[in-house]
GUMIDO-337428 format. One record per residue: residue number from 1; x, y, z of N, C-alpha, C in turn. Coordinates in steps of 0.1 Angstrom, whole numbers, m for minus. Example, Ala and Ser with C-alpha at 12.3 -4.5 7.8 and 13.67 -1.06 7.14 Angstrom:
// GUMIDO-337428
(r 1 (132 m57 78) (123 m45 78) (132 m33 78))
(r 2 (128 m22 71) (137 m11 71) (129 0 79))
// end
This chain:
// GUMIDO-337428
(r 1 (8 m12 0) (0 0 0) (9 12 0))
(r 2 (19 14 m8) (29 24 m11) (31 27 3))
(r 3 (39 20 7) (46 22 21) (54 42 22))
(r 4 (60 44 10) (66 55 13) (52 67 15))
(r 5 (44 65 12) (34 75 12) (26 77 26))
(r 6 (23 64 30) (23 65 40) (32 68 53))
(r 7 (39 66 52) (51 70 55) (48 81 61))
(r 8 (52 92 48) (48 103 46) (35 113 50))
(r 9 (22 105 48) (10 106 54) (10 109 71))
(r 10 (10 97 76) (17 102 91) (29 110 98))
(r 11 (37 108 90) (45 118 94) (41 139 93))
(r 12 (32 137 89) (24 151 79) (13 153 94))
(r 13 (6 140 93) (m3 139 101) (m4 133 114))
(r 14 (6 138 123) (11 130 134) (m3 126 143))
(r 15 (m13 136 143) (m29 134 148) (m38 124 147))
(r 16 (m34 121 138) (m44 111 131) (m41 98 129))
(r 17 (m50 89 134) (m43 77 143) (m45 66 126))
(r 18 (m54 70 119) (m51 61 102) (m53 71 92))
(r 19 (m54 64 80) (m55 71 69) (m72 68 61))
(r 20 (m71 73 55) (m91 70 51) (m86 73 33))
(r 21 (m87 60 28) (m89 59 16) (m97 66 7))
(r 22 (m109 61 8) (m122 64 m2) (m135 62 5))
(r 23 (m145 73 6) (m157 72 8) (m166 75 1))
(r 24 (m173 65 m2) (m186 65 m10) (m191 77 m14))
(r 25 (m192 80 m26) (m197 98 m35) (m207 103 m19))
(r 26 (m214 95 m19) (m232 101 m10) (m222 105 7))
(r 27 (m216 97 8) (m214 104 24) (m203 113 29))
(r 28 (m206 120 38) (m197 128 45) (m186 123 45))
(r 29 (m174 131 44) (m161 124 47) (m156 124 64))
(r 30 (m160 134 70) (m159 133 82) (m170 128 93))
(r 31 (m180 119 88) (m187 104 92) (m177 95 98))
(r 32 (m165 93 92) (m160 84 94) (m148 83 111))
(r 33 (m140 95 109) (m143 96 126) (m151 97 134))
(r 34 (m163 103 129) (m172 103 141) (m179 89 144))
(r 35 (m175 79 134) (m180 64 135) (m175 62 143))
(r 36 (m162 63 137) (m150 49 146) (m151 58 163))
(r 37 (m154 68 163) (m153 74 181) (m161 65 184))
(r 38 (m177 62 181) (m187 57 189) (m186 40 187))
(r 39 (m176 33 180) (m174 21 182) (m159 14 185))
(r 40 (m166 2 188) (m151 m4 197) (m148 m11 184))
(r 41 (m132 m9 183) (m123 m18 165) (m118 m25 174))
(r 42 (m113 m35 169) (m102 m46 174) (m93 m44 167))
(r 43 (m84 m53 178) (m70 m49 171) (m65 m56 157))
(r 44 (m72 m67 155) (m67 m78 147) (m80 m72 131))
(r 45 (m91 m60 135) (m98 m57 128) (m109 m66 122))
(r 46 (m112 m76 132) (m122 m89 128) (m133 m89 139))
(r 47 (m142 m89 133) (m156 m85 142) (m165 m97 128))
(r 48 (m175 m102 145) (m191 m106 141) (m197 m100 144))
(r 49 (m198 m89 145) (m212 m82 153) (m214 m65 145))
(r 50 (m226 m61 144) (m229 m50 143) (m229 m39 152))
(r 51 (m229 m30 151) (m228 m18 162) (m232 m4 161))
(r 52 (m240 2 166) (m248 14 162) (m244 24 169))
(r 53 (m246 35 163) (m237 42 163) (m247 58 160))
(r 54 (m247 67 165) (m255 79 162) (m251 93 157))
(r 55 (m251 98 146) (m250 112 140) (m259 120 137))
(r 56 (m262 132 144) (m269 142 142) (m281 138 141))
(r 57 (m288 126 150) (m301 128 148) (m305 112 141))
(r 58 (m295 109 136) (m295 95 122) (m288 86 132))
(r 59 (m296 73 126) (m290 59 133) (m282 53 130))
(r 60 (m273 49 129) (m267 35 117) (m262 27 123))
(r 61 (m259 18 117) (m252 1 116) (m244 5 110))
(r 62 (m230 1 123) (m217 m2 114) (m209 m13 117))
(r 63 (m205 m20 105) (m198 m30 106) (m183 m30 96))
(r 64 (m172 m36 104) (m162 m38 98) (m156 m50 95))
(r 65 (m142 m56 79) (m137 m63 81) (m124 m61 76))
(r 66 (m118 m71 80) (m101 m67 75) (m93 m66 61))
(r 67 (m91 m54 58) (m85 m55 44) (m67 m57 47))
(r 68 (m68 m69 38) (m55 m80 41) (m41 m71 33))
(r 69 (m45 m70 20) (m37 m62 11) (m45 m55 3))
(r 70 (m39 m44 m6) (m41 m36 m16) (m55 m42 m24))
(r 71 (m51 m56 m28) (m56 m61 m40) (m67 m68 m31))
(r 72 (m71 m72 m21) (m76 m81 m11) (m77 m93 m12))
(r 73 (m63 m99 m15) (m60 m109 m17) (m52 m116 2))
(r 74 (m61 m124 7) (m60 m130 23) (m48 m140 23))
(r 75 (m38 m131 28) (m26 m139 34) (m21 m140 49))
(r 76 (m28 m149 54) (m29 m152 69) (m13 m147 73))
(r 77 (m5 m149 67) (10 m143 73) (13 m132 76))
(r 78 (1 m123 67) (1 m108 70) (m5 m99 80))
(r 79 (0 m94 85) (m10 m84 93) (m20 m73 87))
(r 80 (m32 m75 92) (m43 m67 78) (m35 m51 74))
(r 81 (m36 m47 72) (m31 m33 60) (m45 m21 68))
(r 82 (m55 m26 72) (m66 m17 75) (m73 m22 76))
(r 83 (m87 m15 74) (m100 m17 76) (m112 m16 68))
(r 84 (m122 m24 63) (m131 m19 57) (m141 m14 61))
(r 85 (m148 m1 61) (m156 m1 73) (m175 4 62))
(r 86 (m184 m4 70) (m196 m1 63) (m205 3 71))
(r 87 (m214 11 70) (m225 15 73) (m235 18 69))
(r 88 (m246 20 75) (m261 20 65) (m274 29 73))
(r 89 (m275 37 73) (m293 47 81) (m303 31 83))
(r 90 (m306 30 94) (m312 22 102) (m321 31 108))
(r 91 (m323 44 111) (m331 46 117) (m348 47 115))
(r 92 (m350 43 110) (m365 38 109) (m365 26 110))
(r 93 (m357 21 109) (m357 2 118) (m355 6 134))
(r 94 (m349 10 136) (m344 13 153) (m354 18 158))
(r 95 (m362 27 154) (m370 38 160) (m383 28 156))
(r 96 (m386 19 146) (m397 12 151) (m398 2 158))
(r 97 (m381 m2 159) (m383 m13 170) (m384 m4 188))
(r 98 (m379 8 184) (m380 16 199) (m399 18 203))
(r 99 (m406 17 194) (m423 23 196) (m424 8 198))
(r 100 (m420 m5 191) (m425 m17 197) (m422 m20 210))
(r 101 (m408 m18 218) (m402 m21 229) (m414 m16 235))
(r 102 (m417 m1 237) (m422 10 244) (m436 2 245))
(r 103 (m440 1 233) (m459 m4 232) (m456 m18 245))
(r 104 (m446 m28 242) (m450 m41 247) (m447 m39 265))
(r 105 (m439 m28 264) (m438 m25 281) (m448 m19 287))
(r 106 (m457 m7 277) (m470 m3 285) (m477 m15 285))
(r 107 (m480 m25 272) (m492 m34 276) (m484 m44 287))
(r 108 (m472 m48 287) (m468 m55 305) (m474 m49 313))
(r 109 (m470 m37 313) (m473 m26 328) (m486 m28 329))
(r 110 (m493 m22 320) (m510 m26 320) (m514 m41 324))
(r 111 (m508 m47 317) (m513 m64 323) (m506 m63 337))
(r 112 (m498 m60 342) (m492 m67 353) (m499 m57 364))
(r 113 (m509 m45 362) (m514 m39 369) (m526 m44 371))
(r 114 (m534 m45 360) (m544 m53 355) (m545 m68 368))
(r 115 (m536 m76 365) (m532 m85 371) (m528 m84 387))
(r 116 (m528 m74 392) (m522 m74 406) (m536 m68 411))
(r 117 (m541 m56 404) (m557 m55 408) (m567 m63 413))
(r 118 (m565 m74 400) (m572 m85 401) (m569 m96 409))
(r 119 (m557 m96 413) (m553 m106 424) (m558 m99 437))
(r 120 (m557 m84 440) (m556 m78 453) (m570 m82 454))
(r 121 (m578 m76 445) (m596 m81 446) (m598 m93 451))
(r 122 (m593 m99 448) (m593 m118 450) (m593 m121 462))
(r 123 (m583 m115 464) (m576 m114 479) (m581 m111 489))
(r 124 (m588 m98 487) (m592 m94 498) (m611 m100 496))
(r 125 (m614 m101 484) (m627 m110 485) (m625 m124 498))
(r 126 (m615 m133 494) (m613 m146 501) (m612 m141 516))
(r 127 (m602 m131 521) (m604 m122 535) (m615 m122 537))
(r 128 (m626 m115 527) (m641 m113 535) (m644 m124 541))
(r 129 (m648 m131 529) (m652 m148 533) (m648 m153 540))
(r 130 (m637 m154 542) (m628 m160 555) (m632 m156 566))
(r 131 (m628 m140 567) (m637 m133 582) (m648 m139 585))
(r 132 (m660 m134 571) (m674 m141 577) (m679 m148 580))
(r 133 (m670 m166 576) (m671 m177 579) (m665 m180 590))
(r 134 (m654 m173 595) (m646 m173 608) (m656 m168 620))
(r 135 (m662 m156 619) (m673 m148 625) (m687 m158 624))
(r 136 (m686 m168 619) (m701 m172 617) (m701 m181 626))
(r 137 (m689 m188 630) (m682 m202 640) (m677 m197 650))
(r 138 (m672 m184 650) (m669 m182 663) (m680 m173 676))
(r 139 (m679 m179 690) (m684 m170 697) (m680 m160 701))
(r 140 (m692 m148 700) (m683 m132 703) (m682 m130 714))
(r 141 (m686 m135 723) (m681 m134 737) (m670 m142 739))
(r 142 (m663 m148 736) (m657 m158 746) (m646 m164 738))
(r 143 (m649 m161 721) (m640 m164 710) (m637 m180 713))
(r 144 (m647 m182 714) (m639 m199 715) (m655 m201 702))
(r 145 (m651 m218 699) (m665 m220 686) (m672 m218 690))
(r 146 (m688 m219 683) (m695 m213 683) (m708 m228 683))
(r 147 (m719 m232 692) (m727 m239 689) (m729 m245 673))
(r 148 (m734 m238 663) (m731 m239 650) (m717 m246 645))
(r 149 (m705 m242 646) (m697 m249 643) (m693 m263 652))
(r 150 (m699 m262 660) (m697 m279 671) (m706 m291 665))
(r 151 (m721 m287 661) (m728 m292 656) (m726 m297 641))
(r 152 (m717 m289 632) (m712 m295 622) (m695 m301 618))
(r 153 (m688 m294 628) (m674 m302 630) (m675 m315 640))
(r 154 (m680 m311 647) (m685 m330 660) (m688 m341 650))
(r 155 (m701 m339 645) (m705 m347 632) (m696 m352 625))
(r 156 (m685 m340 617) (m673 m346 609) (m665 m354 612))
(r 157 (m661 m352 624) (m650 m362 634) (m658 m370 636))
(r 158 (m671 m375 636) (m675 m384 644) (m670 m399 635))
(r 159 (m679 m392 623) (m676 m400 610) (m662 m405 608))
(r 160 (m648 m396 609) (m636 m400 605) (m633 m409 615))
(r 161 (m637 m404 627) (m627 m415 642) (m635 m429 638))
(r 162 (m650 m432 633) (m653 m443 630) (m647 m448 619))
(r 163 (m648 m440 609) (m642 m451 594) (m625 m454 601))
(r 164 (m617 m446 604) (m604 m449 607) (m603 m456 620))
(r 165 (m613 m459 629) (m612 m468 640) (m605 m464 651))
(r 166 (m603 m452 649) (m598 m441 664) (m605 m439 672))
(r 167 (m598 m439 682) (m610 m431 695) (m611 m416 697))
(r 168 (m627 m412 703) (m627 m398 703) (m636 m398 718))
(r 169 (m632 m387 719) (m639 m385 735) (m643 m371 734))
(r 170 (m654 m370 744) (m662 m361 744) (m662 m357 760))
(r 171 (m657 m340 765) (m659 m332 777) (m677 m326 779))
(r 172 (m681 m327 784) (m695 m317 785) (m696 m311 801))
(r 173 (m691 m296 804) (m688 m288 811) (m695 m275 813))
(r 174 (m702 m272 824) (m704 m262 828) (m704 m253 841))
(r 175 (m703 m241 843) (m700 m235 855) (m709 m234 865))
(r 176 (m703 m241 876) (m714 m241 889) (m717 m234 893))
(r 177 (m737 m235 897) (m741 m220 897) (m741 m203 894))
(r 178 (m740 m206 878) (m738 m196 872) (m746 m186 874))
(r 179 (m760 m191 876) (m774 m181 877) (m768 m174 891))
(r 180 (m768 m176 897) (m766 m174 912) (m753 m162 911))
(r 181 (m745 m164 900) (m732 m160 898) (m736 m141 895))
(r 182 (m746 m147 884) (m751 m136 876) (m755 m126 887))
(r 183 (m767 m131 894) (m776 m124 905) (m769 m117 911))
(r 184 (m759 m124 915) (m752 m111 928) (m739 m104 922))
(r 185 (m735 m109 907) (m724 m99 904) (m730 m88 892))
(r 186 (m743 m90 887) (m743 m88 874) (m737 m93 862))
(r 187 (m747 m89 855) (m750 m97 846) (m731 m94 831))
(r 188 (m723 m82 835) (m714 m76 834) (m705 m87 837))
(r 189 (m703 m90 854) (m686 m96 859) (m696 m109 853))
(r 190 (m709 m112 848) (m712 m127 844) (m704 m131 828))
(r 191 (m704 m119 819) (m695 m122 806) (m683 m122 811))
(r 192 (m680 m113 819) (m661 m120 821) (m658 m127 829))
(r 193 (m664 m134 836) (m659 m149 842) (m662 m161 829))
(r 194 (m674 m159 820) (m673 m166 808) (m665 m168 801))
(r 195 (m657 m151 797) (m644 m152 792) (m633 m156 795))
(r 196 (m631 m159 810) (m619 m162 817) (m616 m176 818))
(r 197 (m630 m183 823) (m634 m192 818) (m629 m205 809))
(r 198 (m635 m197 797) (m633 m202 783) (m617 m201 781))
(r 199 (m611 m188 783) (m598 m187 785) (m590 m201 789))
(r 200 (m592 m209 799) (m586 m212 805) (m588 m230 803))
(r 201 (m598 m231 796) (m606 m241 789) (m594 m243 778))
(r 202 (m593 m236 771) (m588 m237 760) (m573 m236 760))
(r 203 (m566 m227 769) (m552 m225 773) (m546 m240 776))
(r 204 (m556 m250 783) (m551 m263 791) (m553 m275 782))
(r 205 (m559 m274 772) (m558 m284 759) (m543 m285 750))
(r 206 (m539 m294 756) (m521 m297 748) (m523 m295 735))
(r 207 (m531 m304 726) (m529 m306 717) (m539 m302 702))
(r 208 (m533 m300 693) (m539 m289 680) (m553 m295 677))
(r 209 (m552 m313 677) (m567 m315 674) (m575 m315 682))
(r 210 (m570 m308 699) (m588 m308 705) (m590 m296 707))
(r 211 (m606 m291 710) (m607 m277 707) (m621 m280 714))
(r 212 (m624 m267 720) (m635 m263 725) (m640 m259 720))
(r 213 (m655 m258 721) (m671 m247 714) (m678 m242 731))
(r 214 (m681 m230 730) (m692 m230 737) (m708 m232 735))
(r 215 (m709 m242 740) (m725 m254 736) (m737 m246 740))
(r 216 (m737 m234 751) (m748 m226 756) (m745 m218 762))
(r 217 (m755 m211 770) (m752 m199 781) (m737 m204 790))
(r 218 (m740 m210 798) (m725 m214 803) (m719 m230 799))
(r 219 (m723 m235 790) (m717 m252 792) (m711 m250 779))
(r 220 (m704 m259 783) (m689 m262 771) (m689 m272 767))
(r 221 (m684 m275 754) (m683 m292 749) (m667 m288 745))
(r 222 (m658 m300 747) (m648 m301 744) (m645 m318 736))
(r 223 (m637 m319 725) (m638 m324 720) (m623 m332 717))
(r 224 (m620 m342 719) (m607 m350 721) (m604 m358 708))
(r 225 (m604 m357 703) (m598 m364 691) (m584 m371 689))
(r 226 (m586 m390 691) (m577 m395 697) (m570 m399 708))
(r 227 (m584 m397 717) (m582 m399 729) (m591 m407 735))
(r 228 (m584 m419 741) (m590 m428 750) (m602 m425 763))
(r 229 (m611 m427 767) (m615 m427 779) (m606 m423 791))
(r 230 (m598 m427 793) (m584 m427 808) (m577 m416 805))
(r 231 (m574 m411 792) (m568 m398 788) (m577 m389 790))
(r 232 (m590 m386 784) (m600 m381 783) (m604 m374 798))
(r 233 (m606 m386 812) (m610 m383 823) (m601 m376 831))
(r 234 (m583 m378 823) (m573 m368 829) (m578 m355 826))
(r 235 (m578 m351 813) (m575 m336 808) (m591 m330 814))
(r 236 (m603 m340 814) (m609 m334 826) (m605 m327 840))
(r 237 (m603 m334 847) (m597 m336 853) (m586 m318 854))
(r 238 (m579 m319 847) (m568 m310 843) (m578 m294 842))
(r 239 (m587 m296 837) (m595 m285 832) (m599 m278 844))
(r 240 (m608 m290 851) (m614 m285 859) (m604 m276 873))
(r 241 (m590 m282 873) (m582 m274 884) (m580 m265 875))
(r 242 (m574 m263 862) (m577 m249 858) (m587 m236 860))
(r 243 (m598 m239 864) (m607 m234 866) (m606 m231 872))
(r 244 (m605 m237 888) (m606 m232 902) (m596 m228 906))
(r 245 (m585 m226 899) (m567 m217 904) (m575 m200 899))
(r 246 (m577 m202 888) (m584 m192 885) (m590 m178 897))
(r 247 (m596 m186 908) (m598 m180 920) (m610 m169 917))
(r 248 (m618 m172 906) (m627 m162 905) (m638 m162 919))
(r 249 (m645 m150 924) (m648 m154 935) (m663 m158 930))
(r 250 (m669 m162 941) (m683 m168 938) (m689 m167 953))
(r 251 (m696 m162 960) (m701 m161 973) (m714 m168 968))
(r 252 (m718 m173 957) (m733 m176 956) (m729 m193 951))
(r 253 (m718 m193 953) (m719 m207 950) (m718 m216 962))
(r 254 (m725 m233 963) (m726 m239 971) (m710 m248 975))
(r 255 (m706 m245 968) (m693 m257 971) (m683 m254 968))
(r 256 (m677 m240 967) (m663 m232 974) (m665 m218 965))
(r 257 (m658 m212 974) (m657 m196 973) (m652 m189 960))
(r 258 (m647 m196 951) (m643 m193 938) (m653 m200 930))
(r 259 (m650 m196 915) (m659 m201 903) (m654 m219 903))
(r 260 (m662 m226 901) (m661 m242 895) (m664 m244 883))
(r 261 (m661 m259 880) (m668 m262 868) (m675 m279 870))
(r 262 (m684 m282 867) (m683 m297 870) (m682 m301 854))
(r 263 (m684 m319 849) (m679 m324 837) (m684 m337 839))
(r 264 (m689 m337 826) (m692 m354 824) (m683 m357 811))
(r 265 (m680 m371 808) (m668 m373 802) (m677 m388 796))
(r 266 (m673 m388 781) (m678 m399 775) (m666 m399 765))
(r 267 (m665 m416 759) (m660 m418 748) (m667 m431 740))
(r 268 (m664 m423 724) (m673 m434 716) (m671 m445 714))
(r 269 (m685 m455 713) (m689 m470 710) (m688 m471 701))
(r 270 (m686 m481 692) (m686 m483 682) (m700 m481 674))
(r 271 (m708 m487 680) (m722 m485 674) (m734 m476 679))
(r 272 (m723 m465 687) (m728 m451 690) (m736 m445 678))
(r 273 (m746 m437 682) (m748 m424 672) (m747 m413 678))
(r 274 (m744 m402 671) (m742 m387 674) (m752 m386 689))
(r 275 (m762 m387 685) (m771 m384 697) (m771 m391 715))
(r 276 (m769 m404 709) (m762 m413 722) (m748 m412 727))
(r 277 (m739 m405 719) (m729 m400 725) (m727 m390 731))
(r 278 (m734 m381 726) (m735 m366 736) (m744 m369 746))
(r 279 (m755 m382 745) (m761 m381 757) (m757 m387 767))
(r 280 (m745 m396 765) (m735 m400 776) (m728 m394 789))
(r 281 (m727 m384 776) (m714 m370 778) (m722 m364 789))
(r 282 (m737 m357 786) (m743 m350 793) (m750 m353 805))
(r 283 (m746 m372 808) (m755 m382 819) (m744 m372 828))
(r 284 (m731 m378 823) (m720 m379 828) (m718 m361 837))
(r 285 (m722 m351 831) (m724 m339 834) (m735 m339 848))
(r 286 (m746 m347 843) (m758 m343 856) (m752 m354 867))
(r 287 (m745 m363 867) (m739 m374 881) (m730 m364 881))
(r 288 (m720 m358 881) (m710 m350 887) (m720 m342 895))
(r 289 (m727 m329 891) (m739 m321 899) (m744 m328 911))
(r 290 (m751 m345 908) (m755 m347 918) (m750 m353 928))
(r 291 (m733 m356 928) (m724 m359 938) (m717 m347 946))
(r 292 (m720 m336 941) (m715 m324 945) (m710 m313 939))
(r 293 (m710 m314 922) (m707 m303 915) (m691 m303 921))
(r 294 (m681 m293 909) (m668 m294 909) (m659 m307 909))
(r 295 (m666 m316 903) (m659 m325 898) (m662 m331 884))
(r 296 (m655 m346 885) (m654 m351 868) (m665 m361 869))
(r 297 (m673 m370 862) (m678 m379 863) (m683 m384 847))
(r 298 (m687 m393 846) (m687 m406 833) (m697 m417 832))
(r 299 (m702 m423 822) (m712 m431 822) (m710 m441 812))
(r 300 (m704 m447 814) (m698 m458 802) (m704 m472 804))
(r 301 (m716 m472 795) (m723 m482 790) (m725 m491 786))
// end
């Protein structure tokens, strides 16, 4: 490539880091530094890739490859001689792929808004329901279940402890002399000894599958799931000194100076029904009362 000229060339033009052959009649001659500023050359002048590059407003694609010799004739012995460098206005490709980018990110944004709306709605729909079915089983005094929910969870268990051949046991508990309770404290300290109560009912149950309902004004059903008779008459048992540490006072009661509870205690037959089981439970309730109230008692048939 007339070595002396170049030569000569740079020596003239100590600035200027190549020389620039020939540019196409149509383009700027000083396009072509302002290319090569905005892209990365290698040193060996061999690239697969395209690279964009921006003038005054215009897009382009520029790509280069190695010019070997004069003639471009490729002799791997050589070190390339320069560069060929091409470019082409892309910008109405660029700028419509920029309004596609743009469009597909508003309709994300929109869907993924769309979509979080419609999940939050969901969401807080299933909250209602939840609350109101929570609220419909639970008692508002006493937050323990709710008659309603005993009557159709009891039933449920009753059915599985039979097909699976488990034992279930049934508490039926109420507070001694509660009328009496009411009369001389009002009918006021009568909800919060119910709550303390119930508190205390439900604090002394070890385990996740047994759970209390309040069954009426003051009587409780507790429900043992998996539990033997002899286990059963303990956690009675257990309940009932929970109650009376309690120390609630009671001047209207006949058989000690704090609140009681008495308990009848059943567990199912095999060829029990719902009805003969709870009415076990509840024999078992009226023989405790009639031995003295504040204790446990049972009727096993």
């Amino acid at each position: 490539m007339w070595p002396a000229f170049i030569a000569r060339y740079f020596s003239e033009n100590p600035d200027m880091p190549y020389y620039l052959e020939a540019v196409a009649p149509q383009d700027n001659l000083l396009m072509v530094p302002e290319l090569l500023q905005q892209i990365a050359v290698a040193d060996d002048y061999s690239t697969e890739t395209i690279q964009l590059a921006e003038l005054g407003g215009v897009r382009y694609s520029v790509f280069y490859l190695p010019l070997r010799d004069y003639q471009g004739e490729r002799h791997p012995e050589l070190e390339p001689a320069g560069m060929i460098l091409l470019w082409e206005d892309v910008t109405e490709l660029v700028d419509a792929f920029d309004r596609s980018v743009w469009v597909n990110i508003i309709y994300a944004v929109c869907g993924f808004a769309f979509l979080e709306v419609l999940l939050l709605w969901y969401f807080n729909r299933e909250m209602r329901l939840l609350s109101a079915e929570k609220a419909s089983d639970v008692d508002g005094l006493t937050d323990l279940y709710n008659r309603r929910f005993f009557d159709k969870t009891f039933k449920d268990e009753l059915t599985l402890a039979r097909r699976s051949k488990t034992a279930i046991s049934l508490i039926v508990c109420d507070i001694d002399y509660f009328k009496q309770y009411n009369d001389t404290y009002g009918h006021v300290e009568g909800d919060n000894c119910l709550r303390q109560v119930a508190a205390a009912l439900k604090q002394n149950l070890k385990r996740s599958s047994d759970w209390v309902a309040r069954y009426g004004g003051e009587e409780f059903a507790v429900v043992l799931f998996g539990t033997h008779h002899c286990g059963a008459l303990e956690v009675a048992g257990r309940l009932r000194a929970a109650v009376q540490q309690l120390n609630i006072p009671h001047s209207g009661s006949k058989v000690a100076d704090a609140v009681t509870i008495s308990l009848g205690v059943a567990t199912l037959h095999p060829d029990d029904e719902t009805t003969d089981f709870f009415r076990r439970a509840d024999q078992g309730l009226y023989r405790a009362k009639e031995q003295g109230r504040n204790r446990v008692a049972s009727i096993q048939e």
